[in-house]
C-alpha positions in Angstrom: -8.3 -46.4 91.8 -6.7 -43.2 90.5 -5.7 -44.6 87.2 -7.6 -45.4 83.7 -8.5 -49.3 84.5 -6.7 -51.1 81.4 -6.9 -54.3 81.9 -7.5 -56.3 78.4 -10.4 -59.0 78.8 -9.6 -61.1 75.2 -13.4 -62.5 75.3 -15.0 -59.2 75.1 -12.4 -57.5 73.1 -12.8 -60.4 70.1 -16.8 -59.0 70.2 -14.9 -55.4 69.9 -13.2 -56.0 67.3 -15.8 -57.9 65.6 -18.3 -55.1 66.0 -15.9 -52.4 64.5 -14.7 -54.4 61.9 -18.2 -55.2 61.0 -18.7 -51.4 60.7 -15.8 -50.7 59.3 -14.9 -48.0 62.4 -11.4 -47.0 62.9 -10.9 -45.6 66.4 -9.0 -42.3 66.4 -5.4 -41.9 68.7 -5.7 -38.8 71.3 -2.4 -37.5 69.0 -5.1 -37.5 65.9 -7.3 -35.6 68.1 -4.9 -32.9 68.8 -3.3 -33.1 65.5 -5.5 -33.9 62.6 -2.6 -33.5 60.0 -2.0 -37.1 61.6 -5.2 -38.5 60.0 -4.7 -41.1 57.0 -6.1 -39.7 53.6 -8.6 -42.3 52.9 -10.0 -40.7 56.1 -10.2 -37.0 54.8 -11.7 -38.5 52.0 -14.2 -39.9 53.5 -15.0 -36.7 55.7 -15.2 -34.8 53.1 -18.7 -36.1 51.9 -20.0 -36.4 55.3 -22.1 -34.1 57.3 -20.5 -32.6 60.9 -23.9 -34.2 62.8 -23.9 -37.4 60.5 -24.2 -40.3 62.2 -21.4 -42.0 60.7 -18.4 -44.0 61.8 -15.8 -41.3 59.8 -17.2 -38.8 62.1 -15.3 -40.3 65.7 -12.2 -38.3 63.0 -13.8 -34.9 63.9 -13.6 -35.5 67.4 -11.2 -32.3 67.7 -11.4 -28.6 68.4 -9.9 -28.0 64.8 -12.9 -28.8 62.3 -13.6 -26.2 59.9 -16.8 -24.5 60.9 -19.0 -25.8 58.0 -22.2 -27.9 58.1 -20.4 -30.6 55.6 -17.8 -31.6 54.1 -15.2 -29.7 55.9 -11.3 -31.0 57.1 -9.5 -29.6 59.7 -7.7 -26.0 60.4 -6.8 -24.0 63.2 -8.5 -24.4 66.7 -11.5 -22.5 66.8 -11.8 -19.7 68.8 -13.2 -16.4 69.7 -11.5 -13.1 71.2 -14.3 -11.2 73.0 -13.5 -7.1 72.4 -13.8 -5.0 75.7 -16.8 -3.0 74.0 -18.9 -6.1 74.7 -17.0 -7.5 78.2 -16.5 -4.4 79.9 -13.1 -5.0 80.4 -9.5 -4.6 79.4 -8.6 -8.3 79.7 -8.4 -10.2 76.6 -11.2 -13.0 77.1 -10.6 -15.7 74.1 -13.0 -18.6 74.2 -12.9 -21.9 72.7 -15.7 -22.5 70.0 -17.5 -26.4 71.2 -20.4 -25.7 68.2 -17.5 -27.3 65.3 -18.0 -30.9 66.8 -20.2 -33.7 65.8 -23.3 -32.8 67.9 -22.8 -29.4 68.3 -20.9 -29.6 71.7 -17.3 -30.7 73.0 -19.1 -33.0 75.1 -18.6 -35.6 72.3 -15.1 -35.3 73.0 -15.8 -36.2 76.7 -18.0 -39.4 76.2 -15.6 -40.5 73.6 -12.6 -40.7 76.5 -14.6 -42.6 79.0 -15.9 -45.5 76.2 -12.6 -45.8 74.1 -10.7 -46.9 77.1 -12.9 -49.7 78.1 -13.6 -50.5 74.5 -10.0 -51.0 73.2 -9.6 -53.7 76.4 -12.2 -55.5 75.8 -13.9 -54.1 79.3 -16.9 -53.0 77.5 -18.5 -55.5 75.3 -20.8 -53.4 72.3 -22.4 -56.2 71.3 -23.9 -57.6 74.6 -23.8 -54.8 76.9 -25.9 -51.4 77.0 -24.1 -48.1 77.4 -25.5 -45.8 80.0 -24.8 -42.1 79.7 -25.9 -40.2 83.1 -25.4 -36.5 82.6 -27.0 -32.8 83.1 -27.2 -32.4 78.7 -24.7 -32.3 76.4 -22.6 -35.5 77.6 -25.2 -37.8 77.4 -26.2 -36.5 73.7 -22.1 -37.2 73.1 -22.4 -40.9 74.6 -25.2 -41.8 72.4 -23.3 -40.5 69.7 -20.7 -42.8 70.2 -22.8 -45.6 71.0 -24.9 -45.0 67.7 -21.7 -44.9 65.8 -20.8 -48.7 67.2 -24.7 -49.8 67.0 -24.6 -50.7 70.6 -27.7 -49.6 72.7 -27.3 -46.8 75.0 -29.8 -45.1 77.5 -29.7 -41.7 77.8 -30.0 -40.5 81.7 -30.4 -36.2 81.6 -32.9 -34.3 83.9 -36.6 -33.5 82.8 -35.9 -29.9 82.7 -33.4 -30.0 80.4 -34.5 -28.0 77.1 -36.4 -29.8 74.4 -33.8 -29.5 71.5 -31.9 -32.3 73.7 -34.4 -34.5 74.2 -35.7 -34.1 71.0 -32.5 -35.5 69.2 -31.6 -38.4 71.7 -35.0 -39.2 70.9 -33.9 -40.0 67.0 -30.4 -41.3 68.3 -30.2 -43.1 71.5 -31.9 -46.4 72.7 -33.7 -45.5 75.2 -34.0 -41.9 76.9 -34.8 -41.3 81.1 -36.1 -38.1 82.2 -35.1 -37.9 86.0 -37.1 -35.6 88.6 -35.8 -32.1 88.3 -33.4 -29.4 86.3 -29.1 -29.6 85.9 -29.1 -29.3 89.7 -30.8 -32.8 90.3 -27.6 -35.0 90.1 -28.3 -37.2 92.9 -31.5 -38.1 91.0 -29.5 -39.1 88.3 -27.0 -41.2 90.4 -30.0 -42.6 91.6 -31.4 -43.9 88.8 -28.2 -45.5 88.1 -28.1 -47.6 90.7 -31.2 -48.7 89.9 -30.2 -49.7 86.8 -27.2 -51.5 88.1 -29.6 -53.1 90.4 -31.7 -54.2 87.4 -29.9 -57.4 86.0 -29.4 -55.9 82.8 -26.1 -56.1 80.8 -24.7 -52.5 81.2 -22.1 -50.5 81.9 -22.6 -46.9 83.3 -20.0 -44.3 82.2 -20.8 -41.8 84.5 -18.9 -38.9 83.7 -18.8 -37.3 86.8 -16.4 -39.8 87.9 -15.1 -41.1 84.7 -11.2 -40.5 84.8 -11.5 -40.7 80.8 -13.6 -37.2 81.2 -10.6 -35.3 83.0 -7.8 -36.5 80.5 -9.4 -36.3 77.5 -9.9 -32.4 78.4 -6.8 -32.4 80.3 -5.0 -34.0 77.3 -7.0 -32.7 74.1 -8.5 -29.3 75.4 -5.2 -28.3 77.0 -3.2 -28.7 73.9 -5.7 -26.6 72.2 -5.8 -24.1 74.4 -1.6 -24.1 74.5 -2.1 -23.6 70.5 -4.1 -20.5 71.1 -1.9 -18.8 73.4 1.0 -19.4 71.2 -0.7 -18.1 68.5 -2.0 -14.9 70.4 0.4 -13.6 73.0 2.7 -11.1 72.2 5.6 -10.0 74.0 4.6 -8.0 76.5 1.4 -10.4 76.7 0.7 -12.7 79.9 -1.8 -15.7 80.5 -3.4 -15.5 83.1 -6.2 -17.9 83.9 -8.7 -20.2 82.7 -12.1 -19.7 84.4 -14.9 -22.4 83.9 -18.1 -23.6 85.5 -17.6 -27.1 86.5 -20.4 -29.1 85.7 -18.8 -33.0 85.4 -15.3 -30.9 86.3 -14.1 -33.0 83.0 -13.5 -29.6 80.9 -11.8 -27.8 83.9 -8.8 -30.2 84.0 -7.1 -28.8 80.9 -6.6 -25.7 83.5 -3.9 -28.3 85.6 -2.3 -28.7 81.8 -1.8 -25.3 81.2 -0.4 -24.9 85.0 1.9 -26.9 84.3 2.8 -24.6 80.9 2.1 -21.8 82.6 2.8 -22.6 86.3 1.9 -18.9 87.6 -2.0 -19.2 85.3 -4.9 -19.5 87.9 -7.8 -21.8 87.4 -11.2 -20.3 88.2 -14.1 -22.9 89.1 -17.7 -21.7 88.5 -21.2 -22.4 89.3 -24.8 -20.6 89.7 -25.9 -17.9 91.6 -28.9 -19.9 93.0 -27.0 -23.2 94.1 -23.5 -21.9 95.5 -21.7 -25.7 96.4 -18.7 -24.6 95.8 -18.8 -21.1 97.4 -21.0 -21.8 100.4 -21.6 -25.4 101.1 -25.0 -24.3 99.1 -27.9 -25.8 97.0 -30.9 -24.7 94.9 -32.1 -24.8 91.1 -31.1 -22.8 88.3 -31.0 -22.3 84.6 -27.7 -22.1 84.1 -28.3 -25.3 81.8 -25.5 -28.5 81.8 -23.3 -27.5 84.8 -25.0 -30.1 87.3 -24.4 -29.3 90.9 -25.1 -30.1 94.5 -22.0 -31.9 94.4 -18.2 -31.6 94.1 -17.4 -34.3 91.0 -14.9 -37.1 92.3 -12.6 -36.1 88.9 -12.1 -32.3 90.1 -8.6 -31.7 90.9 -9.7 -29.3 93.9 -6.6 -28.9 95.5 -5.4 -27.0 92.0 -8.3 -24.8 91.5 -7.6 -21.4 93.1 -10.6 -19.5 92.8 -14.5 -19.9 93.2 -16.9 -17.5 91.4 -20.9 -17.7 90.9 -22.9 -16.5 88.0 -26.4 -15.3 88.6 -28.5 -17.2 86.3 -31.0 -14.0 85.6 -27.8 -12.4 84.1 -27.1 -15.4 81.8 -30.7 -15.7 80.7 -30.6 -11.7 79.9 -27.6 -11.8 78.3 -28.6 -14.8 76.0 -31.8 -12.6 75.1 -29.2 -9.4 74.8 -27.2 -11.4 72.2 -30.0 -13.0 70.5 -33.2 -11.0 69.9 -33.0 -7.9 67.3 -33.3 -5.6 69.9 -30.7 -6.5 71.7 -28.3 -7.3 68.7 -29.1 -3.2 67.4 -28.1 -2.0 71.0 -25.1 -3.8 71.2 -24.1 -2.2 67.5 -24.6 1.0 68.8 -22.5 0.8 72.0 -19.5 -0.1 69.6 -19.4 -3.7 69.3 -17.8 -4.7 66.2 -20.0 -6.6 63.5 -17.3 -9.5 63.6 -18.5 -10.4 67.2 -22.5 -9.4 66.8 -22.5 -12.1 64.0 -20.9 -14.9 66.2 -22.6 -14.5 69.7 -25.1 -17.2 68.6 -21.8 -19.3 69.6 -22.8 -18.4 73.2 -25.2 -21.1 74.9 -26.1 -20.8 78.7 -23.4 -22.3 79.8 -20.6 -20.7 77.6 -22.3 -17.1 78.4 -21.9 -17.8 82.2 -18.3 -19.0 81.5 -17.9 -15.4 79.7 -18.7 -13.8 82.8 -16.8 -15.8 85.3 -13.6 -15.0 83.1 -15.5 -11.0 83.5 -15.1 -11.5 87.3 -11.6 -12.7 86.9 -10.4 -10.1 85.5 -11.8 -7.5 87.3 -10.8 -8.8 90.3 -7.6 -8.7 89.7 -7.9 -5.7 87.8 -6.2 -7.5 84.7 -5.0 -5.1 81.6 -5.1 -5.2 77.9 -1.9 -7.2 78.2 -3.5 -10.0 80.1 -5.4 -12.5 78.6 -8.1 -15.2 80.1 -9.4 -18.5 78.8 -12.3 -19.9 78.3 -15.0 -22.1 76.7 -18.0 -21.8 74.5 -19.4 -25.6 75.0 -22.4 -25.5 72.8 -24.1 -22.5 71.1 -27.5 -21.3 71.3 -29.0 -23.7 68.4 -29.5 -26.1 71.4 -31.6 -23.5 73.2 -33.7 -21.9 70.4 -37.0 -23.1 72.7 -35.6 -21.0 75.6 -35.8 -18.2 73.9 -39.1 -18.8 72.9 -40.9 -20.0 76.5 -38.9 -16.4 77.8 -40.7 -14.0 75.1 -44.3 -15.9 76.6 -43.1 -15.2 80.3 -41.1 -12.0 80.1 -42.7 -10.4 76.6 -40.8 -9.1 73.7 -37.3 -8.1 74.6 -37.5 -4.3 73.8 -34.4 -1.7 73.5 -35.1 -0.7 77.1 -34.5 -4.4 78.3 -31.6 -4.5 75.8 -29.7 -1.7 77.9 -30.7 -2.8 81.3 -28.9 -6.1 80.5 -26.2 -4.4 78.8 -25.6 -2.4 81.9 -26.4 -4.4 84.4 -26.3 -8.1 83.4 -23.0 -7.5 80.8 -20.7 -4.4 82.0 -22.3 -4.5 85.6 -20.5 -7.4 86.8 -18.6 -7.1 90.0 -16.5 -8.8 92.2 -18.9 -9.9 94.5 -19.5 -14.0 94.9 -16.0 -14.7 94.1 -13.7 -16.5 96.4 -9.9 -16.8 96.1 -9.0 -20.0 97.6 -6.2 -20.5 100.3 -5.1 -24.1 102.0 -8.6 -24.5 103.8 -11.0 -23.1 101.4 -9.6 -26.0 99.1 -9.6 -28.2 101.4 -13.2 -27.1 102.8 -14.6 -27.7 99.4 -12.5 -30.9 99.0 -13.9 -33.0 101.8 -17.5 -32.4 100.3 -16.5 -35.1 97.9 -17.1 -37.7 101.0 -20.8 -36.9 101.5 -21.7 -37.6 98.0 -18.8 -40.4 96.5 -18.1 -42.4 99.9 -21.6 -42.0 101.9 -23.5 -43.3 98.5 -21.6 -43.5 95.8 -19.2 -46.4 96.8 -15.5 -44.9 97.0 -13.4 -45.1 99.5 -12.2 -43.3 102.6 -8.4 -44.3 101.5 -9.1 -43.1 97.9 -10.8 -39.3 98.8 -7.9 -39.1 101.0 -5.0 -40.1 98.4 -7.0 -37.2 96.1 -5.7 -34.7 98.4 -2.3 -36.2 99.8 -1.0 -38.1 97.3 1.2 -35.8 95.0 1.1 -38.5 91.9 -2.5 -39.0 92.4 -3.6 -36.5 89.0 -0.4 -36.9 87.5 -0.6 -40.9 87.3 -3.9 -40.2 85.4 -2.1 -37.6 83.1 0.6 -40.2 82.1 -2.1 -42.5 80.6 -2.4 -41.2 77.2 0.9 -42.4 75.1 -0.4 -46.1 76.7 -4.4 -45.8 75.2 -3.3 -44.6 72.0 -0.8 -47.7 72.1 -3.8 -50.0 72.8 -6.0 -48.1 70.3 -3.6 -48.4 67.8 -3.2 -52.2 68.4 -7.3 -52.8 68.2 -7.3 -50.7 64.6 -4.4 -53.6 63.6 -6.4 -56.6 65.2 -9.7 -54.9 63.3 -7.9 -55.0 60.1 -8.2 -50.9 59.8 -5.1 -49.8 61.1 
């Protein structure tokens, strides 16, 4: 079905409420989330002694792209962004990114899980004191789920490929029940889905939010990342400014559906879908591995709103793995100083992880291809930031050596300013419609949907928008499970 299931089951929602009430957790209303001047004051209070990672209940409160950027202690602000200066992208464009480091477990992914468990939690579908929650993903989402789960002491499993870097499976290790390494890197989804339906096969009391289908993924970003990103623009464009575009690599295609928001704001804004280099599904029916870490591929996910997207770009991941040394290792920092790049921005590029570099340089792409001025301006997204990669680094100074000033302008010139228009395709009626119908290999052939429901994702012209509507009625049900807690 199309829609957010939200049918109440009293049973399971009495443990619900039990649990919560037990832990005194108070379930936050996707209108807190965009607006945190909505948030009670015995709340702040409470926040205000807690650390951002703390695994505390208080913390579901910083769910929000709005947290001040401090370690502890802080309340809420302005959305957190970064405008990118054309000495360091090479081009006129303005290129603003959303900052994802300033939520509880250092990425927005939090933000994600949290839309696909609150649903089923506030009906009573998902029972945290008998049932397991699974969290299948390609990194950060699965870190986010067991997050969440942690917070409502319910056991989780962790499902994120073995290639995945160490700082991930290092912390599930301290916060999720159980953690499975599947066969492979980010590309390896199917192994994931497998493993899955092993899991559903294994009598167990679980429930799998898989993100990659999970309609809670799409409007939570829809919903809460849009908003944000409307803020930004308001706050930014002048009057002779334009927005034009979001680009994004699509990994779970959850963060890519605030772009069908801000069409609808901005109806003549592009959205620009983006993947690696070395596994081009979108661009060429392709597949491979790459390093281009949490943007799992192989697949188009069920909850991408392909018909909307209008253009298809690929990232090398050699460029992205340059550029994260470029912005990271003193050599690089000292050349990027002297090519004019402001001591504002050399201080903040540890914002960058893998994925948030490549989604700088798809918005690069962008602009150059349509040869965008200084009055133009592009969105994007900085998911996590490089403190979940700091082993990266490391295992690249063993293979590659130290990153000298030479290898600091090669990247600046090559990897950085050198990126061209090539690998990008602008997307007319069959191109979206090619990459649409890819969806049936993977979601009808073995995942279980329908014929009927791939087709309604294409023809049916309330299909998204049915989703989209959802929102005033969860935070009605979330607000009626705080009153039945006691902690409304």
């Amino acid at each position: 079905m199309a829609t957010i299931d939200l049918t109440v089951h009293p049973d399971r929602l009495e443990h619900a409420v039990q649990r919560v009430r037990e832990r005194g957790i108070r379930i936050p209303t996707f209108a807190q989330m965009k607006n945190p001047a909505l948030i009670p004051a015995e709340i702040r209070a409470k926040l205000e002694q807690t650390g951002l990672w703390d695994v505390a209940p208080v913390n579901l409160f910083r769910i929000t792209w709005k947290n001040q950027p401090v370690a502890k202690g802080g309340l809420f602000g302005g959305v957190n962004y970064i405008e990118f200066p054309s000495s360091l992208t090479g081009t006129r464009a303005r290129v603003i990114a959303l900052i994802g480091k300033w939520f509880p477990t250092g990425a927005h992914k939090v933000g994600a899980a949290f839309g696909c468990l609150v649903p089923r939690l506030v009906t009573g579908q998902f029972d945290p004191i008998t049932q397991k929650a699974v969290w299948p993903s390609t990194g950060n989402y699965c870190r986010g789920g067991s997050y969440d789960s942690a917070l409502l002491d319910c056991q989780s499993i962790a499902i994120l490929p073995e290639g995945m870097s160490q700082e991930r499976f290092q912390w599930l290790s301290k916060i999720a029940g159980e953690v499975i390494a599947t066969p492979g890197s980010e590309s390896n989804v199917k192994e994931i889905f497998d493993k899955c339906w092993e899991l559903r096969k294994s009598g167990q009391d679980l429930m799998i939010f898989n993100q990659f289908e999970e309609f809670g993924n799409y409007l939570w970003h829809y919903d809460v990342t849009g908003h944000a990103m409307e803020e930004v623009l308001r706050a930014e464009l002048g009057p002779r400014d334009a927005y034009r575009g979001v680009a994004l690599t699509t990994g779970s295609a959850g963060t890519i559906a605030c772009g069908d928001y801000m069409k609808q704001v901005f109806p003549t804004s592009k959205i620009i879908a983006s993947e690696a280099l070395q596994c081009p599904t979108l661009l060429q029916n392709g597949f491979g591995a790459h390093r281009i870490e949490g943007i799992g591929d192989k697949h188009v996910p069920w909850i991408h709103n392909v018909k909307n997207t209008d253009l298809v770009v690929a990232i090398d991941d050699n460029d992205v793995v340059k550029i994260a040394r470029l912005f990271n290792e003193p050599a690089g920092q000292e050349y990027l100083k002297r090519k004019g790049v402001p001591e504002s921005t050399l201080s903040r590029l540890d914002l960058l992880g893998f994925s948030g570099i490549a989604n700088v340089l798809s918005a690069i792409k962008f602009a150059k291809y349509y040869e965008l001025t200084e009055h133009d301006v592009v969105l994007t997204v900085l998911t996590d930031s490089m403190e979940l990669y700091g082993t990266r680094l490391e295992e690249y100074r063993q293979q590659f050596g130290a990153f000298t000033p030479y290898d600091a302008a090669e990247a600046f010139a090559g990897a950085l300013h050198g990126q061209s228009t090539d690998n990008l395709l602008e997307l007319g009626y069959a191109e979206r419609k090619r990459i649409h119908n890819l969806k049936y290999f993977t979601w009808v052939e073995q995942q279980g949907k329908t014929y009927e429901e791939v087709q309604a994702q294409w023809y049916d012209p309330n299909y998204w928008t049915d989703v989209q509507k959802q929102v005033g009625e969860i935070d009605a049900k979330i607000t009626e499970f705080n009153r039945k807690a006691g902690l409304g």
